[in-house]
C-alpha positions as CSV (number, residue, x, y, z in Angstrom):
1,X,118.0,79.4,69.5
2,X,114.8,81.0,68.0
3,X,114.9,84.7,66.7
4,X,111.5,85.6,66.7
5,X,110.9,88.6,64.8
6,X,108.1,91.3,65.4
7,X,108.0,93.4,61.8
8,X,105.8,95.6,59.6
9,X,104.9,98.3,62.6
10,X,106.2,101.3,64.6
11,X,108.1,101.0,67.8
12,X,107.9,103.7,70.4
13,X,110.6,102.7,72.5
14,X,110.4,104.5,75.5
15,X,113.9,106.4,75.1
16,X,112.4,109.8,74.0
17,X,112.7,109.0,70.5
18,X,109.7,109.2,67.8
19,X,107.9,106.6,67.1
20,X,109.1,105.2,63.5
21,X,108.9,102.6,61.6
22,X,111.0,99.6,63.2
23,X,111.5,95.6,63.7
24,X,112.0,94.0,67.2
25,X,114.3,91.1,67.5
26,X,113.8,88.6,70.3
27,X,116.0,85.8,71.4
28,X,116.0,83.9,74.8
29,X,113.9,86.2,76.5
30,X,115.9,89.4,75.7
31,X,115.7,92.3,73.2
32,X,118.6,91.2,70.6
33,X,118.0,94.7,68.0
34,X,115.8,97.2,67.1
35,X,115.7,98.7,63.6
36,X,115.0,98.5,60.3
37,X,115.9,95.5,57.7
38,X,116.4,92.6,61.0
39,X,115.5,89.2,60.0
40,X,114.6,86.5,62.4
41,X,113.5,82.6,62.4
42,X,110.0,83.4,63.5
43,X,108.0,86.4,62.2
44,X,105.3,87.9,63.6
45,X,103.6,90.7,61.1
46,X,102.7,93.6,63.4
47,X,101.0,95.5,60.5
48,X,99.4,99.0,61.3
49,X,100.4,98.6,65.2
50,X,102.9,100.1,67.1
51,X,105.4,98.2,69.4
52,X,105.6,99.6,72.7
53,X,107.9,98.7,75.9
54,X,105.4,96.4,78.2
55,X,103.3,99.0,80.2
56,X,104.0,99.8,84.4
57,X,101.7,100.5,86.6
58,X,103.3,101.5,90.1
59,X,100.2,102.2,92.6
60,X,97.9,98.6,92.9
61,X,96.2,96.2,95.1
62,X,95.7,92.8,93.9
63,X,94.3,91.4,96.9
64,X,91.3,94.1,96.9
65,X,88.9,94.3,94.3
66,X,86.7,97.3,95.2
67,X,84.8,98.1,98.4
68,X,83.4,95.3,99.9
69,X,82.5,97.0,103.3
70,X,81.0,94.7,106.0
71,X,81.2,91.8,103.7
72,X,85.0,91.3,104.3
73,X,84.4,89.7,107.8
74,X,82.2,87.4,106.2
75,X,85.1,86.0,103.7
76,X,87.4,83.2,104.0
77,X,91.0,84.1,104.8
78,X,92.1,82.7,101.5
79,X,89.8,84.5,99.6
80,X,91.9,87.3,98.7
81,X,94.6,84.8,97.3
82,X,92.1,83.7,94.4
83,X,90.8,87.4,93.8
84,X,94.6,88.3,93.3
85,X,94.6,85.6,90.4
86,X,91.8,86.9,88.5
87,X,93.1,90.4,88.8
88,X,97.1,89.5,88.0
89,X,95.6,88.4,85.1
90,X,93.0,91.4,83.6
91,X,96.0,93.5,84.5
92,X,98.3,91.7,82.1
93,X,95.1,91.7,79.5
94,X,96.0,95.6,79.6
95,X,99.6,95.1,78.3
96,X,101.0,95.8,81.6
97,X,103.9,93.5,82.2
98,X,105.0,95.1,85.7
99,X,103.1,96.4,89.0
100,X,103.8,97.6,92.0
101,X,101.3,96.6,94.7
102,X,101.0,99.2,97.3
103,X,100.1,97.2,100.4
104,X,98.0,93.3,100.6
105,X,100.4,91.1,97.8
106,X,102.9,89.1,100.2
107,X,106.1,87.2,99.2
108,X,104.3,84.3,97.7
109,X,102.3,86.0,95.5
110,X,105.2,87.9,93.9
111,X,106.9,84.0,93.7
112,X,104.2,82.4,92.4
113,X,104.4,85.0,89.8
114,X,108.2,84.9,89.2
115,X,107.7,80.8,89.3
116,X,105.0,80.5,86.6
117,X,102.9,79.3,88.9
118,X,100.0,81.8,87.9
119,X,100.0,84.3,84.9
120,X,100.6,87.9,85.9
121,X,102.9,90.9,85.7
122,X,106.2,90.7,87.4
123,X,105.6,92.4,91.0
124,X,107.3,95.1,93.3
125,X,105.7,94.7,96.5
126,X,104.9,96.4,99.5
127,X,103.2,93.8,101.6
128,X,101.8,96.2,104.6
129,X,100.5,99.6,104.6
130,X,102.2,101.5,107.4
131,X,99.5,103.6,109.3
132,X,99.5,105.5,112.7
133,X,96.5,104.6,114.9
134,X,93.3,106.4,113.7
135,X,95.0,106.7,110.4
136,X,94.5,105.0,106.6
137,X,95.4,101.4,107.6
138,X,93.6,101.3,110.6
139,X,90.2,99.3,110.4
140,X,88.6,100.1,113.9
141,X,85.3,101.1,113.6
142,X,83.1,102.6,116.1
143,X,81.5,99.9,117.4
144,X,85.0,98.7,118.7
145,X,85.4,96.0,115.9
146,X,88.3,95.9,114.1
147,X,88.2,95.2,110.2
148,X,91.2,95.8,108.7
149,X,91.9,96.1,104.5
150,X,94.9,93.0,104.7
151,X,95.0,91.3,108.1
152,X,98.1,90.4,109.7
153,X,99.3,86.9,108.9
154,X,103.1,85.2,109.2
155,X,103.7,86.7,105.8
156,X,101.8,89.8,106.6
157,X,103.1,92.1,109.8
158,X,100.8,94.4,111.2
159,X,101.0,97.9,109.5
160,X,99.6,100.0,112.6
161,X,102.6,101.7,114.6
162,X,103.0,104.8,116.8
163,X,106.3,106.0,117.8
164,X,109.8,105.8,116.4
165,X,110.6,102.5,117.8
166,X,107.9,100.8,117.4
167,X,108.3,102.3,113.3
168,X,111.6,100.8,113.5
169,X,110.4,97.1,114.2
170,X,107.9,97.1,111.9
171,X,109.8,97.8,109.3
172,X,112.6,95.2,110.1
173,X,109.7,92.9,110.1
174,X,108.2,94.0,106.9
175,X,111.5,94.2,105.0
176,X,112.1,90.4,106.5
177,X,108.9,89.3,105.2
178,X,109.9,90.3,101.7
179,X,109.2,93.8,100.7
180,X,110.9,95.6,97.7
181,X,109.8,99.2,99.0
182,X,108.2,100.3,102.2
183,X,104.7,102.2,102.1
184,X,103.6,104.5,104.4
185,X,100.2,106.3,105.1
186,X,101.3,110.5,105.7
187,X,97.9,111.7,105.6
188,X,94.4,110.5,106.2
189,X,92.8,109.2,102.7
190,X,89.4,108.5,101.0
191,X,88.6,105.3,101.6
192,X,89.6,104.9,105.2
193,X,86.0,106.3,106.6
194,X,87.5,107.5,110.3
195,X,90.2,110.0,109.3
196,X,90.8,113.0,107.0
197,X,92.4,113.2,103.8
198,X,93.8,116.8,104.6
199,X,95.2,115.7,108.1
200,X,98.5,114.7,108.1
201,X,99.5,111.9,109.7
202,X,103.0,110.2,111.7
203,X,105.7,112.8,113.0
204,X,108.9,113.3,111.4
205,X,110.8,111.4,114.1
206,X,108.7,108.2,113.2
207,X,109.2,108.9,109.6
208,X,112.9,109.7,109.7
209,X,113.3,105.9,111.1
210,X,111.5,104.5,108.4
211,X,113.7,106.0,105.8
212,X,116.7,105.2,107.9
213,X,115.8,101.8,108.0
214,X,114.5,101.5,104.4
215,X,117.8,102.7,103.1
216,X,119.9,100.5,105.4
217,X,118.0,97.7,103.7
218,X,118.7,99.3,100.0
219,X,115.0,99.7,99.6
220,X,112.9,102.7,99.2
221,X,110.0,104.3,100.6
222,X,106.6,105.5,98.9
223,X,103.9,107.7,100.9
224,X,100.4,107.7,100.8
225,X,100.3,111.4,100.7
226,X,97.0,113.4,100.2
227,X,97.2,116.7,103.3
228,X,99.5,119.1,101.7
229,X,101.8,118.9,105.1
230,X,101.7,115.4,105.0
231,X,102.8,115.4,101.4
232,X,105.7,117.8,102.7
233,X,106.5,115.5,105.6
234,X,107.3,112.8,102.9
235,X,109.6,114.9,100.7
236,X,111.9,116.2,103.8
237,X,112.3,112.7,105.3
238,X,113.3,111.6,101.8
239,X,110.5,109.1,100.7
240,X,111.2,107.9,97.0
241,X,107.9,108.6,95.4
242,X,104.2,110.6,96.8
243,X,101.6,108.8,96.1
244,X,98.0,110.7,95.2
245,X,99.3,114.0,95.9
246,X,96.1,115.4,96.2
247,X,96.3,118.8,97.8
248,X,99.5,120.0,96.6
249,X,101.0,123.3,97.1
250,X,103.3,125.8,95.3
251,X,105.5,124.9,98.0
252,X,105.0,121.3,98.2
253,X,105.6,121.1,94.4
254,X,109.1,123.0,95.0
255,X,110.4,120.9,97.7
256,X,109.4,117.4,95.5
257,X,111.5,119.2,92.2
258,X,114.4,120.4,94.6
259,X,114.3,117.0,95.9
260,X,113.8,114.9,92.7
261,X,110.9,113.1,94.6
262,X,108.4,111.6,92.3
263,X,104.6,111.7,92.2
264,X,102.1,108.8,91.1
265,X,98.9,110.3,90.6
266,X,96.3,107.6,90.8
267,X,93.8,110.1,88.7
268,X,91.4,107.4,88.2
269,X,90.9,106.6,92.0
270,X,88.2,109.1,93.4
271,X,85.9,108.6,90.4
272,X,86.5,105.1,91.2
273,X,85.1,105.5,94.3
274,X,81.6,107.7,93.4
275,X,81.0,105.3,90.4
276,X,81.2,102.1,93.0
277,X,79.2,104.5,95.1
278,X,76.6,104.8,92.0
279,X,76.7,101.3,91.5
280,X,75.4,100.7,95.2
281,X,78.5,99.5,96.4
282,X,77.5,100.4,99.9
283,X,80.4,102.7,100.5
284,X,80.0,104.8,104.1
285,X,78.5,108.5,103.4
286,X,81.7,110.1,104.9
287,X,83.7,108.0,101.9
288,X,81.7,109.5,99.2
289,X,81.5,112.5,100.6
290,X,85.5,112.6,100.9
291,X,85.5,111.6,97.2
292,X,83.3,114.1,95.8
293,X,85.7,117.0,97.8
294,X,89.2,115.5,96.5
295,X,88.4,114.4,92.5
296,X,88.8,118.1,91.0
297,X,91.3,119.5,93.0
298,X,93.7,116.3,93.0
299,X,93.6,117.0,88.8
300,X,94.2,120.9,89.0
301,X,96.9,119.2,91.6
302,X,98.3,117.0,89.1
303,X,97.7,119.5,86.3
304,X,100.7,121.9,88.5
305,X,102.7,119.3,89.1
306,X,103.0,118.8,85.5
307,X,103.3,122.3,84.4
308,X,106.1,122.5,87.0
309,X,107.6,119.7,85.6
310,X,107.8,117.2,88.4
311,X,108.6,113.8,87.8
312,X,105.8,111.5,87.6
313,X,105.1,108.2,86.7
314,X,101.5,106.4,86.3
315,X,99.8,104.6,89.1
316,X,96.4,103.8,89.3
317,X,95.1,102.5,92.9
318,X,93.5,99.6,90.9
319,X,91.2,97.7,93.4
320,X,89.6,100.8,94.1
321,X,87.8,100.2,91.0
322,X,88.1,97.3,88.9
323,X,91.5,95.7,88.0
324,X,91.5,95.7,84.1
325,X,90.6,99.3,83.4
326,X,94.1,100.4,84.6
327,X,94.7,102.3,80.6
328,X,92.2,104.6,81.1
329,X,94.7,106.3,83.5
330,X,96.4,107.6,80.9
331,X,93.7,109.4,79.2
332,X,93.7,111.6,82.5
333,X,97.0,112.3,82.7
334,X,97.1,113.5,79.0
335,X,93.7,116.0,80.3
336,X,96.2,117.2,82.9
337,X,98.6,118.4,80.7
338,X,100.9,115.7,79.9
339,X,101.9,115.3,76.4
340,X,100.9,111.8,74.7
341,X,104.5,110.8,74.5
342,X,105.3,111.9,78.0
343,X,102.3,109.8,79.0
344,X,103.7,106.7,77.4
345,X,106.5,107.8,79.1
346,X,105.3,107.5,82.8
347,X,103.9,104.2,82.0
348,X,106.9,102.9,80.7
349,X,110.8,104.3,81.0
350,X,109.7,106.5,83.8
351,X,108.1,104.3,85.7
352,X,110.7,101.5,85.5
353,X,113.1,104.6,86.2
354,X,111.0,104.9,90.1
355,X,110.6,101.0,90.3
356,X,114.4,100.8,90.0
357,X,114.2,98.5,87.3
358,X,115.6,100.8,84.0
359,X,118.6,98.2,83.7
360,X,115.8,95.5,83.1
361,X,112.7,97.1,81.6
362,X,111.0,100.2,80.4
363,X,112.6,100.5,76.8
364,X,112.5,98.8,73.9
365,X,116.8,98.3,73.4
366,X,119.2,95.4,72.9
367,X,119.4,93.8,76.3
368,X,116.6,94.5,78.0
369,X,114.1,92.0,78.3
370,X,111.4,91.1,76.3
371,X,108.7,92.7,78.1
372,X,106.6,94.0,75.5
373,X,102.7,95.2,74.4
374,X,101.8,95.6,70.7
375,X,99.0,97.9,70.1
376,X,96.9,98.9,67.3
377,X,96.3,102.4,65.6
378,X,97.8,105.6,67.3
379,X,99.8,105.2,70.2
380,X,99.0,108.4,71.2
381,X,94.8,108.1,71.2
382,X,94.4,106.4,74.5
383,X,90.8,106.5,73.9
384,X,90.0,102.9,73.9
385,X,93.5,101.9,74.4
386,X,92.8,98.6,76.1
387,X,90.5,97.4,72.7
388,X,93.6,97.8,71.0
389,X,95.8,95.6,72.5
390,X,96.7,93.5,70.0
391,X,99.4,91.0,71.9
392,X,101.6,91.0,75.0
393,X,104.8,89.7,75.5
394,X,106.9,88.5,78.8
395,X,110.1,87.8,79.1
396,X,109.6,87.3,74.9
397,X,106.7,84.7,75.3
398,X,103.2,86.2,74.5
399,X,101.0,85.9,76.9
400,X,98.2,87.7,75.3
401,X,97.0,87.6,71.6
402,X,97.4,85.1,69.0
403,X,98.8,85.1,65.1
């Protein structure tokens, strides 16, 4: 079998360690050594560039590609499927190997994926966004339409449910269509133009079946949290992860360390939003207005949570803005506070760590597979950190780059 070789660079590994110099051995897919004097069959000179464990990002939507308002009702079905194409693949132009799509992806997306059908990162998905009625995943509209982000098909239940039982169903149904992790909307959001982002949303009867049922199934649950009680609501019926977490509290910030409940930020998301807005996007008033109030306190937020020391990996809510620009995340998180390495961190060992994949992915270390992004320069200047991307490797076959 081939060895190929990856030689002459740096390797930040994801473990904790320091970048230093380094050679990365692949065979059949899977890391076979890391360290210094390796030889291999194939070599591939990674010169001035620093091998990194393939980035994660755990927060997108690959069938939404920004807000397209009324113009979704006037869009084939199917349309969605093609969009999702184009953006699986600027997403792996990034150097981000692994996803997690937080609600409109369905089984055969993730398949077509696994099956080489189409190019893409390897997906954790959500499939439905679980919403009470009047919250973040409903689509009624005052004129008595209804125009939902991802409508319901066979592969795609319904994600509006009131009351414990009918909670309960839905998320049989959900986990029998596929899911790897249930989402679910505790607060109102930005986007969503007929509810509140600081009102929180579902009762903690409703929510204490999802989680039961979740964990019955061996899956876990990740909350669309922005209203400080309904980011607490999340922590005490045990969700996995808060997404957003926009208007954290001292208290709310306690509860998620005492807990161990992780937070994906998604810092890019409300600027998103006003520069679509700019743009002439069309986006409703009350949606830009709900973005101008959230985008500085959801980074002196994050900024806390960090400080605290809560566990966070990165997430970006791409399809809120363009799928592609999913690195400049991490230039935010290192303005919050986070060190450079502990950014490279989040999108890599941490976030595989929350995806439940750190047996797989995340680190560069014999075993694991070959899931890896080659970058050029400083590791640490994210700054342009897209341009830099030199190569891309999956399961140890690049994908992206050449020479």
């Amino acid at each position: 079998m081939t060895r190929t070789l990856l030689s002459g660079g740096q390797v930040f590994d994801g473990t904790g360690a320091e970048v230093a110099d380094g050679d990365v051995l692949v065979e059949e897919g899977r890391i076979l050594d890391v360290g210094a004097g390796l030889d291999g069959d194939e070599l591939i000179d990674v010169t001035g560039c620093t091998v990194l464990p393939g980035f994660i990002d755990c927060h997108v939507h690959m069938m939404f590609s920004g807000w397209i308002g009324d113009r979704a009702v006037h869009r084939p079905f199917s349309y969605g499927y093609f969009e999702a194409v184009h953006n699986l693949a600027a997403t792996l132009d990034c150097g981000i190997t692994t996803v997690r799509d937080a609600g409109g992806a369905d089984l055969g997306v993730r398949q077509a994926v696994e099956d080489g059908l189409i190019e893409g990162p390897w997906l954790r998905i959500a499939i439905t966004i679980l919403s009470q009625t009047g919250g973040h995943n409903d689509g009624w509209l005052p004129s008595g339409t209804c125009v939902p982000l991802f409508a319901a098909h066979a592969g795609r239940p319904d994600g509006v449910v009131d009351g414990p039982e009918e909670m309960r169903k839905r998320a049989r149904e959900i986990i029998r269509a596929g899911a790897d992790v249930l989402k679910v909307c505790t607060s109102g959001g930005v986007l969503s133009p007929r509810d509140n982002p600081r009102h929180a949303h579902f009762r903690p009867d409703e929510l204490d079946v999802l989680v039961t049922e979740a964990t019955a199934a061996g899956l876990p649950v990740m909350a669309h949290a922005q209203a400080t009680d309904g980011i607490k609501n999340a922590v005490r019926a045990g969700v996995r992860s808060v997404e957003h977490g926009v208007f954290l509290d001292d208290e709310a910030i306690g509860m998620m360390l005492d807990a161990g409940t992780w937070l994906v930020p998604t810092l890019t998301a409300p600027a998103a939003a006003l520069q679509a807005a700019e743009t002439g996007a069309g986006l409703p008033d009350s949606v830009v207005a709900k973005a101008r109030e959230v985008i500085d306190v959801h980074r002196e937020s994050f900024a806390r949570a960090v400080e605290a020391g809560v566990r966070i990996a990165m997430g970006t809510d791409s399809g809120v803005g363009p799928h592609g620009r999913n690195l400049e995340e991490l230039a935010l998180m290192a303005a919050g506070g986070m060190k450079p390495a502990d950014v490279l961190a989040a999108t890599t060992s941490s976030a595989a760590e929350l995806l439940g994949l750190a047996d797989t992915t995340g680190t560069i270390a014999p075993g694991k597979r070959a899931d890896l992004v080659v970058v050029d320069g400083d590791p640490y200047d994210f700054t342009g950190l897209k341009d830099r991307v030199r190569a891309v490797f999956q399961n140890g076959r690049r994908v992206r780059g050449t020479g």
